[in-house]
C-alpha positions in Angstrom: 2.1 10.8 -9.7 5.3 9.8 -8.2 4.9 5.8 -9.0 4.2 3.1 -11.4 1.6 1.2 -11.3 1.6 -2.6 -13.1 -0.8 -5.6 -12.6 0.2 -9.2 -12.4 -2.5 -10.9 -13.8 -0.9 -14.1 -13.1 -0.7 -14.0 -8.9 -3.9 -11.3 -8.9 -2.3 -8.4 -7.0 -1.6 -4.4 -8.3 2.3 -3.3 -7.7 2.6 0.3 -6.8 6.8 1.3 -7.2 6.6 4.5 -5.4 9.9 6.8 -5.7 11.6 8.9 -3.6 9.9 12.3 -4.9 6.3 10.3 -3.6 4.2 12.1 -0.9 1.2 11.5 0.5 -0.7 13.4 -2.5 0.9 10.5 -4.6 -0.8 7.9 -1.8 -3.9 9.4 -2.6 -3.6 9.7 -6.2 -2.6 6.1 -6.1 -5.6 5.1 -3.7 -7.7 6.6 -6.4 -6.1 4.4 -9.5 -6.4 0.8 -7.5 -10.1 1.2 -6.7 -10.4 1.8 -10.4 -8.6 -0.8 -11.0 -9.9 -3.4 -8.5 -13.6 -2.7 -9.9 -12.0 -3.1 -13.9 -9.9 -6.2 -13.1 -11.4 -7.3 -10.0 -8.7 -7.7 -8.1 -8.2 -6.4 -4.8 -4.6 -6.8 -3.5 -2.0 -4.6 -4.1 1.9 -5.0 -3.4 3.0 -1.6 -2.2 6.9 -0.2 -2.5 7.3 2.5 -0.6 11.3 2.1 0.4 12.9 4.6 -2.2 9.9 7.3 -0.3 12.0 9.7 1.6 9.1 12.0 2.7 5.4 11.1 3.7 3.4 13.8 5.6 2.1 15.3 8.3 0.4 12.9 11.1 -2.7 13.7 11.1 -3.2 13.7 7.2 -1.2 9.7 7.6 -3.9 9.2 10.0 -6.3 10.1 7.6 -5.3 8.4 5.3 -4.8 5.0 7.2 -8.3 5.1 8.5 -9.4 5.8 4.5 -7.7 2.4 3.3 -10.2 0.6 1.6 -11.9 -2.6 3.6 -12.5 -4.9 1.5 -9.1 -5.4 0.0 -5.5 -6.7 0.9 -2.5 -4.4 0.9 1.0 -5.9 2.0 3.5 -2.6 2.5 7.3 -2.5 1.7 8.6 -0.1 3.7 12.3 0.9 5.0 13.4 -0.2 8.6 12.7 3.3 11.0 10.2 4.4 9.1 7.4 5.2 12.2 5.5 7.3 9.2 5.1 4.2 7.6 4.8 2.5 11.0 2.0 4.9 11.9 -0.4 4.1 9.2 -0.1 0.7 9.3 -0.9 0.9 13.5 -3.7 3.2 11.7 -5.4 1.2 9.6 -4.5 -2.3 11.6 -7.2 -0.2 14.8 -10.0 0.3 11.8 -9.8 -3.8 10.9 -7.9 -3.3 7.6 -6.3 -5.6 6.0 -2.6 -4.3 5.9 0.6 -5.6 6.5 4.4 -3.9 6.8 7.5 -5.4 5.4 10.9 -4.7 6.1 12.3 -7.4 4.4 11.9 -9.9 1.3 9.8 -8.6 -1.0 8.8 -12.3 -1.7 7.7 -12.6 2.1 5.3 -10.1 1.2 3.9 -11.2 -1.9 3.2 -15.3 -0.1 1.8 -12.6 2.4 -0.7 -11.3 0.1 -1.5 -13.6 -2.3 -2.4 -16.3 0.7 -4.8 -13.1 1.2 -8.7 -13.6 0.3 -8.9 -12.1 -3.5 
């Protein structure tokens, strides 16, 4: 997989640091490791890096995997500015009621985003 994954135990929230090489097969792969994590640590946020990406996928496996996003946790997204793959999958998952949010910005914008997120 394409990304690191660390845990800050502190402010309760996963960090995924995807790199540029990441696809979606490394979304998935990553989807895989936080609901493992989330049921070991109970923690169910997860900051998400995705600017260094330079590739996703095709739409309709992003729209797949937007509508996948698991419910019943908190994800807030840092993404590059014109990014509509990234853009897409947050529209996505915001139509299924998930709890997602795209940054563009601070990185610590995102993380007051998230952690003011139910745990």
């Amino acid at each position: 997989m394409h990304a690191s994954i660390t845990v800050d135990e502190q402010r309760r929230f996963l960090r995924f640091q995807f790199d540029q090489r990441a696809t979606l097969f490394d979304w998935k792969e990553a989807q895989a490791a936080f609901l493992r994590l989330a049921e070991e640590t109970g923690i169910h946020r997860a900051l998400v890096d995705i600017r260094d990406q330079t590739a996703a996928g095709p739409p309709l496996d992003l729209f797949e995997f937007g509508h996948n996003i698991p419910s019943q946790a908190a994800f807030a997204v840092l993404s590059s500015p014109h990014r509509g793959d990234h853009e897409f999958v947050e529209t996505v998952a915001l139509n299924r009621g998930k709890n997602v949010r795209l940054f563009l910005g601070s990185e610590k914008e995102a993380i007051e985003w998230l952690i003011a997120q139910a745990p």
